[in-house]
C-alpha positions, 0 to 999 in steps of 0.5 A: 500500500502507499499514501499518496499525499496531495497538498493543495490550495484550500479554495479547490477542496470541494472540486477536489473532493468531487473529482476523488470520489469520482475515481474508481481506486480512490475508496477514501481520503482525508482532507487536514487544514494546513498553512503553507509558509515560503519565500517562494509564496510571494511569486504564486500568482494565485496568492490572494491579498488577505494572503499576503498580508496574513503571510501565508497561504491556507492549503489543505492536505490530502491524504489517499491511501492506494494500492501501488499499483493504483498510484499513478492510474490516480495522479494522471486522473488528477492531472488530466482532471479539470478541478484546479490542480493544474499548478496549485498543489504538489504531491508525495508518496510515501510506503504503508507499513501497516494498516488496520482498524482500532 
């Protein structure tokens, strides 16, 4: 299993919870509130005035658990996806150890 972790303008949510739940090999994923803070913040287009002036930009985690083989069926889906990705959010993928229920 591998989480693949998305990290993405917060104003994309809902568009970007439509399109996952969309995709076959997505069965869940999670959305955390994070706050991105750069030096390269300053040249993204997409930053918005309140974002300047409060000094970051408010992003939103993604975390989706795939088998691996499902990874990159799933991020050339959210590439070719229309749900304002496209320059806005970066990913990882990081290996499971375990999984489970408590």
């Amino acid at each position: 299993m591998k989480n693949l972790i998305l990290i993405a303008h917060a104003d994309i949510k809902e568009k970007l919870a439509d399109t996952l739940r969309s995709l076959s090999p997505v069965s869940e994923f999670t959305f955390t509130q994070v706050e991105s803070h750069s030096a390269q913040d300053e040249f993204d287009t997409a930053l918005s005035v309140r974002d300047s002036v409060i000094g970051y930009t408010p992003r939103v985690r993604v975390d989706i658990l795939l088998k691996c083989d499902n990874v990159d069926t799933v991020l050339q889906a959210l590439r070719t996806a229309d749900c304002g990705l496209a320059g806005r959010a970066s990913y990882r993928v990081a290996p499971v150890e375990k999984q489970g229920a408590l």
